[in-house]
C-alpha positions as CSV (number, residue, x, y, z in Angstrom):
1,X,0.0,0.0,0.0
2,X,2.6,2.5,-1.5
3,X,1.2,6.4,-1.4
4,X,1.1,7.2,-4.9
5,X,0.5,11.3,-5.3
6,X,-0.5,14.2,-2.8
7,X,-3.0,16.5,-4.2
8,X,-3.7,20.1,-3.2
9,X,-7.5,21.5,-3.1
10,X,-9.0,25.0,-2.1
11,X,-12.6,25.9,-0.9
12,X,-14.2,29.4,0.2
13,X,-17.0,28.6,2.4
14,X,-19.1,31.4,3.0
15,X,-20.1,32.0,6.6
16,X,-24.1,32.2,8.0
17,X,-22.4,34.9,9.6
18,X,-19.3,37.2,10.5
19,X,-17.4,35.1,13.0
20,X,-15.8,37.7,15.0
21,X,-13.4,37.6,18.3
22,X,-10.7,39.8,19.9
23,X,-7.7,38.8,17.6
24,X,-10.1,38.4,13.4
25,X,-13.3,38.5,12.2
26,X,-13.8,36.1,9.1
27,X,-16.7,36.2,6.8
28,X,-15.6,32.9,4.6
29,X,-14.0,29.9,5.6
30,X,-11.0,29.5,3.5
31,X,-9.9,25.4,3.4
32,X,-7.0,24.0,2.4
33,X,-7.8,20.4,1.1
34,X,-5.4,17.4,0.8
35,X,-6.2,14.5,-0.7
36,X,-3.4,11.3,-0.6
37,X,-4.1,8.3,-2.9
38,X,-2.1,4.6,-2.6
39,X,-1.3,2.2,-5.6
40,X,-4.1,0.2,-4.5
41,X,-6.8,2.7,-4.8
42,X,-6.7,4.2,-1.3
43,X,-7.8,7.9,-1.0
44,X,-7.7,10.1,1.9
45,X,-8.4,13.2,2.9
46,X,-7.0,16.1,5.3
47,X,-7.7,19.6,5.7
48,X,-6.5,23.0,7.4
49,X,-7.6,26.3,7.7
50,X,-4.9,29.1,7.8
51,X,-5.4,31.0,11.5
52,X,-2.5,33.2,11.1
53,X,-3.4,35.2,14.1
54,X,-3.2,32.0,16.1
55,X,-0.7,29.9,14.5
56,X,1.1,32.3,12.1
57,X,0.1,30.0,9.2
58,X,-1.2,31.6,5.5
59,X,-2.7,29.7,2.6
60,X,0.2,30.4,0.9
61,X,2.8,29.1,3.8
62,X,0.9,25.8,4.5
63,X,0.5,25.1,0.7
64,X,4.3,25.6,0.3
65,X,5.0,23.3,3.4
66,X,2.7,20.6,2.0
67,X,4.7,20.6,-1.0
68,X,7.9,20.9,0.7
69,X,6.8,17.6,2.6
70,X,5.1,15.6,-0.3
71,X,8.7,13.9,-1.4
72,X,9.1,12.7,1.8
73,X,5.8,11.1,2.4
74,X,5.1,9.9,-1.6
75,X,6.5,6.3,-2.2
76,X,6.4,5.1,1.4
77,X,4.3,2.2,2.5
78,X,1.8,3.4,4.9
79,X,2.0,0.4,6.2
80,X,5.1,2.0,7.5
81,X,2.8,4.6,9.4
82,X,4.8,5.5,12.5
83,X,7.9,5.8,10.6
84,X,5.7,8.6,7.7
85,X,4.9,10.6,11.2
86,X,7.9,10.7,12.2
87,X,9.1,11.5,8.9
88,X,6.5,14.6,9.0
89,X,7.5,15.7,11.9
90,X,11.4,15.8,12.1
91,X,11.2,17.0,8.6
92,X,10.4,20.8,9.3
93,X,9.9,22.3,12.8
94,X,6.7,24.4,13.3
95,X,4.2,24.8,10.3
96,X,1.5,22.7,12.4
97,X,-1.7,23.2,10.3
98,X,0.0,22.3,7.1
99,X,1.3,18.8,9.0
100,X,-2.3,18.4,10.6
101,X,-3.8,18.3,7.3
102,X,-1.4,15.6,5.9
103,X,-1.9,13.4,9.0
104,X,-5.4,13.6,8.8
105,X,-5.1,12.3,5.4
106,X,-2.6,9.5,6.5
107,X,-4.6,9.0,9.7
108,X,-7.7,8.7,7.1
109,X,-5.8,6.1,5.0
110,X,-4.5,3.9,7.4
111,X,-7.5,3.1,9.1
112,X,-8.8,2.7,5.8
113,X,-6.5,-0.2,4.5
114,X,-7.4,-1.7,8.5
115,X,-11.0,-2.0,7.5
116,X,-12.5,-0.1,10.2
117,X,-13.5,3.6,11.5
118,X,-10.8,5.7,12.3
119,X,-12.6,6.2,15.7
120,X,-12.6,2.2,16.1
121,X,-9.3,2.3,14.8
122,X,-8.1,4.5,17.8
123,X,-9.7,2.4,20.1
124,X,-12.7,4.4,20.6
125,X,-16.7,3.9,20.4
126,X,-18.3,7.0,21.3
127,X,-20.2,7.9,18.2
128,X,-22.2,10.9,19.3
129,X,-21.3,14.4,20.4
130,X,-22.9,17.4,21.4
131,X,-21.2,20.6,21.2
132,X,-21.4,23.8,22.0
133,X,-22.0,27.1,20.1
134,X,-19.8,30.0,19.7
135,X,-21.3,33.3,20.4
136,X,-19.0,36.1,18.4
137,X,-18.0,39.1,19.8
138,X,-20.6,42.1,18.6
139,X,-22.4,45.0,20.2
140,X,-24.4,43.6,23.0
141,X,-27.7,43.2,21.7
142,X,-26.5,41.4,18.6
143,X,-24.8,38.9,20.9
144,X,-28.4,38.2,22.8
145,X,-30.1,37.6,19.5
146,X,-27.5,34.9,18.3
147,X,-27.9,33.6,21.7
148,X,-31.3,33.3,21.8
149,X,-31.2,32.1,18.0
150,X,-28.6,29.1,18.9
151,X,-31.3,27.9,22.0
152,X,-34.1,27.5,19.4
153,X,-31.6,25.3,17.0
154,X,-30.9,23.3,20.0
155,X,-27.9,24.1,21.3
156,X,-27.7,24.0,25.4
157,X,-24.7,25.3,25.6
158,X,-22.9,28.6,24.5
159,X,-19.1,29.6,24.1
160,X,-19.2,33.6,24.1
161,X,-16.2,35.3,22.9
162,X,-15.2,38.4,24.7
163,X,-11.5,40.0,24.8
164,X,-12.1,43.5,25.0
165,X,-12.8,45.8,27.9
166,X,-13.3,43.7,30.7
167,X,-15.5,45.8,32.4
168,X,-17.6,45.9,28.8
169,X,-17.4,42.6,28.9
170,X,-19.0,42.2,32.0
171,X,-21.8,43.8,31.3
172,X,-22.0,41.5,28.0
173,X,-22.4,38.3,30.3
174,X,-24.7,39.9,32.6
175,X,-27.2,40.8,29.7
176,X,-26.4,37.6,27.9
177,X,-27.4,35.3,31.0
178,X,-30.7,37.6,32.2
179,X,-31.6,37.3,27.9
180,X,-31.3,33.5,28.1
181,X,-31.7,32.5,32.1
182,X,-29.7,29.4,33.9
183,X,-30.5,26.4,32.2
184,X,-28.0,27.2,29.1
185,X,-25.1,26.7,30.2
186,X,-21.8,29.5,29.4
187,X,-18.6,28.8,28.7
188,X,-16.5,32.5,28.7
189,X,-13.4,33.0,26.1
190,X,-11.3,36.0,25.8
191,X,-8.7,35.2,23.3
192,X,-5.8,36.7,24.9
193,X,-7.6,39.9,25.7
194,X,-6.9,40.7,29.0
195,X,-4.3,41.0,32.0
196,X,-4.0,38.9,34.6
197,X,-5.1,41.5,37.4
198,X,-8.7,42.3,35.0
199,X,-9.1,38.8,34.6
200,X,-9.3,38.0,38.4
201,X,-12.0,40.8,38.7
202,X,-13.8,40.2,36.1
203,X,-14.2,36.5,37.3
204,X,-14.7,37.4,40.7
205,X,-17.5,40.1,39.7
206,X,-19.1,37.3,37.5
207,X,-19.2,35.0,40.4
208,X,-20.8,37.6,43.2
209,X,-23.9,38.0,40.8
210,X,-24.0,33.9,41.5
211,X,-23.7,33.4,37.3
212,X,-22.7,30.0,37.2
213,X,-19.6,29.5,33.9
214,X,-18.4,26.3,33.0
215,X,-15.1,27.5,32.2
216,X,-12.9,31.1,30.9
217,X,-11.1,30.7,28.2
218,X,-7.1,31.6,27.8
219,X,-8.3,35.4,29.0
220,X,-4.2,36.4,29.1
221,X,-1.1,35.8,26.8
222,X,-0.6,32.5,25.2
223,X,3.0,33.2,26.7
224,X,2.0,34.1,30.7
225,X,2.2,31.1,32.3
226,X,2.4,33.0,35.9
227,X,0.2,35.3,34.3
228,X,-2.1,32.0,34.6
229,X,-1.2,30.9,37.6
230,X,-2.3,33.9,39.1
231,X,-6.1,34.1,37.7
232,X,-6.5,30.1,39.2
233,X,-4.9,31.1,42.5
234,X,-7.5,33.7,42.9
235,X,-9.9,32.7,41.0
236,X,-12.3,29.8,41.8
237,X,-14.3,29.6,38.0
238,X,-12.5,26.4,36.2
239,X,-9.5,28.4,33.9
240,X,-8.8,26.8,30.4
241,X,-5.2,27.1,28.0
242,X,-6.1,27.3,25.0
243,X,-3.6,29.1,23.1
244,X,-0.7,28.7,25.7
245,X,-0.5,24.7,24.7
246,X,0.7,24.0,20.7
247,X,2.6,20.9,21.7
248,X,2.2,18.2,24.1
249,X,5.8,19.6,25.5
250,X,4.0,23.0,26.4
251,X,0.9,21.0,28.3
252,X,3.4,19.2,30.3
253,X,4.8,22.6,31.0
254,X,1.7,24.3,31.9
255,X,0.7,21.7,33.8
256,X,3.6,21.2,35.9
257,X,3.2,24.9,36.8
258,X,-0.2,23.8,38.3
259,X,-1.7,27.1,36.0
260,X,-4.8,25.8,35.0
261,X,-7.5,23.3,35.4
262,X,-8.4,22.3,31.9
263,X,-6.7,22.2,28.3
264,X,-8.4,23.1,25.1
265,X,-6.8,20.4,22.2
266,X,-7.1,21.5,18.6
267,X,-5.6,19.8,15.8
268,X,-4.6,22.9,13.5
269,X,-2.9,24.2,16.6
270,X,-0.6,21.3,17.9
271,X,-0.1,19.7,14.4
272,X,-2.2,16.9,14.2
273,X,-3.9,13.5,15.2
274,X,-1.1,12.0,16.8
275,X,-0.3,15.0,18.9
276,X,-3.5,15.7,20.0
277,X,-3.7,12.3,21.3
278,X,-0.2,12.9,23.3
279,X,-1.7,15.8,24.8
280,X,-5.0,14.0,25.8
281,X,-2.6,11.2,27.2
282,X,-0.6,13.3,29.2
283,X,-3.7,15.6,30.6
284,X,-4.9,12.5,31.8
285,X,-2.0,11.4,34.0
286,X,-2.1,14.7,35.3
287,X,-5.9,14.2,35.9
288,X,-6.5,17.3,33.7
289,X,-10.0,17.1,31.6
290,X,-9.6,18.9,28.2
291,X,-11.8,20.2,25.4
292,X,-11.7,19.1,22.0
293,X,-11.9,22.2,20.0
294,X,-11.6,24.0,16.4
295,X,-10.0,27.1,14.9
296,X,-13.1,27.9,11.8
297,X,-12.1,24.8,10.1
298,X,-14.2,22.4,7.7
299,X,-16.2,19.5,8.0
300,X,-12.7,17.3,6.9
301,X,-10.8,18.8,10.1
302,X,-13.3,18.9,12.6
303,X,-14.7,15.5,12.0
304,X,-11.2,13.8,12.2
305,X,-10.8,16.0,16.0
306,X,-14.3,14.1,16.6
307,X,-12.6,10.7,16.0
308,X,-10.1,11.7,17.8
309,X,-12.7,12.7,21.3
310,X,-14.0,9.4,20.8
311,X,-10.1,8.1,21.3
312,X,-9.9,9.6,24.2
313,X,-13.3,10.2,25.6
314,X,-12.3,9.5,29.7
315,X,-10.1,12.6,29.6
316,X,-12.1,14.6,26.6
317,X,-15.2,15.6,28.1
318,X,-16.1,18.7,26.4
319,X,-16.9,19.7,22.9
320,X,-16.4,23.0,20.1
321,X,-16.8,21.4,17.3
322,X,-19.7,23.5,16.1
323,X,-17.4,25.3,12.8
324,X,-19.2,23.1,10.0
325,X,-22.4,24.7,11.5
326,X,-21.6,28.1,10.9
327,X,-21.2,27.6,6.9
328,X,-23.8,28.0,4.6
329,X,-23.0,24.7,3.1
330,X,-20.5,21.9,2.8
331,X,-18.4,20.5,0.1
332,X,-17.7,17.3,1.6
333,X,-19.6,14.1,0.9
334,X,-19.9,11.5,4.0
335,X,-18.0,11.9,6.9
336,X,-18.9,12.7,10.1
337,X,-22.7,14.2,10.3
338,X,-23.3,17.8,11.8
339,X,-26.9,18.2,12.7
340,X,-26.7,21.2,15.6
341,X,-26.0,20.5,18.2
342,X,-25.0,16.7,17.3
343,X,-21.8,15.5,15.5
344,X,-22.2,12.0,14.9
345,X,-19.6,10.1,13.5
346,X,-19.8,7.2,10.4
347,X,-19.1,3.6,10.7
348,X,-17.7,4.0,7.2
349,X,-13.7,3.0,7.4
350,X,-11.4,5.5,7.3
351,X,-13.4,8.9,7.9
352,X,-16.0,7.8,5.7
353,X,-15.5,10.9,3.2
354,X,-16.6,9.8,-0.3
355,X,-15.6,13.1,-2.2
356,X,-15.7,16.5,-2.0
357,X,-17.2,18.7,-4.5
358,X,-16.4,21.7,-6.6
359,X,-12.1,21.3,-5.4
360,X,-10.1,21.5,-8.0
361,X,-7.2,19.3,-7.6
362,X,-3.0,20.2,-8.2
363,X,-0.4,18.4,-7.8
């Protein structure tokens, strides 16, 4: 089962909406497609989105790593399949969307040729998921109406993005949660936006008006591990790294510094399936639950970080995966199924993916 050819797709996606936080706002989701195919007939399929305000990744950098990899992965048996990740990953430091999307592919393709899901394949079983909404950052009253909007399609529970003034924001919660009362619940995430010192009085404001919040999201630099530390120390609502942990070396890091109680684990961001299952294994000896997340990527992506959930579903127990929903439409045939607020995954082998239309294909 030789890998024959690695092909390169693109696909604008238009958005239902503006997604907006405190670092972009994105009106169409640009994807970056790869597609491997084997001697014997095997195809598989990866994908990326370019978050350059997150990862530093463009369309134009990931497609020129993808190339830049393809002679080392073209002509090896992935039968061989530890030795192609390696390969991957010792071949160029960094550049971890542009490696996610191949290992999807790969990840696609060996579970393929093993006859079974990829989720089976990982050792997994958990075939349904129910994930949250994200709430972008807008003028108050816009942010009640997509709230209130996201309830009547179903979805119980809301991610709101803040990251701006933190008093501002405060005031955003405490409209949001009178608009749509206690029984939804709120997870809180500030991209970066704030200081450590704002952070702790924010939360602590939040918390005297008896608001219960699932979690607050990476409210300080990716890069302020103390910074961290300091929010949980004073701080009893459940604090979540999101952007502070790329690489399974950085959870252990973060972790060891006892700075927060959960880790958000996305593939674009740490480079993959295999990776994000490292992190997931190592938050797990450290007793640390995690999120499975997204960074505005297609149905290829997200899916595949649903396979992987259902891999590691003791230590996964909470769900983002809601970026498919916020498209007007999908390219991709099969696959995982989003039907908000339920991602339900396909018993097909492999990812189950059976094309995807209007891509054209290079090589």
């Amino acid at each position: 089962m030789f890998i024959k050819d690695i092909s390169i797709g693109l696909a604008q996606i238009p958005l239902i909406k503006p997604f907006k936080t405190a670092l972009r706002t994105v009106n169409t989701l640009e994807c970056i497609l790869v597609k491997i195919t084997t001697k014997s007939g095997l195809v598989g399929y990866g994908e990326t989105a370019p978050t350059k305000a997150i990862t530093g990744d463009t369309k134009e950098s990931i497609v020129e790593v993808i190339n830049f990899l393809k002679p080392y992965i073209i002509g090896q048996n992935i039968l061989d399949f530890n030795h192609i990740l390696a390969t991957l990953h010792n071949s160029i430091e960094f550049n971890f969307s542009a490696k996610s999307a191949l290992e999807i592919a790969l990840y696609d393709i060996f579970s393929q040729a093993n006859k079974l899901p990829l989720f089976r394949h990982l050792g997994g079983s958990k075939k349904f998921f129910k994930t949250n909404n994200t709430i972008s950052l807008n003028p108050t009253d816009i942010m009640i109406k997509d709230s209130l909007e996201a309830i009547e399609h179903g979805f119980t529970s809301l991610k709101i993005k803040l990251g701006q003034d933190y008093k501002e924001d405060i005031d955003r919660v405490l409209k949001i949660h009178k608009a749509i009362g206690d029984d939804i619940s709120l997870k809180l995430d500030a991209n970066q936006g704030w200081n450590p010192q704002d952070s702790v009085s924010f939360l602590n404001t939040i918390e005297s008006k008896n608001i219960k919040i699932d979690l607050i999201e990476q409210p300080v630099q990716r890069y302020d591990i103390e910074g961290l530390r300091y929010i949980k120390d004073k701080t009893s609502i459940p604090l979540m790294a999101d952007e502070s942990v790329f690489s399974p070396k950085d959870a252990i890091t973060i972790l060891e510094a006892g700075a927060v109680d959960i880790i958000n684990i996305k593939l674009d961001k740490c480079g993959g399936i295999s990776k994000a299952l490292q992190i997931a294994d190592i938050c797990e000896i450290y007793a640390t639950p995690c999120m499975i997340g997204c960074m505005l990527e297609g149905a290829i992506s997200v899916g595949a970080a649903a396979h992987v959930a259902s891999a590691r579903s003791g230590i996964i127990t909470m769900y983002d995966l809601d970026s498919p929903m916020l498209c007007q439409s999908s390219p991709v045939e099969g696959g995982a199924n989003f039907d908000a607020p339920i991602v339900e995954l396909s018993e097909d082998f492999g990812l189950g993916i059976k094309g995807v239309n209007g891509v054209i294909w290079t090589d």
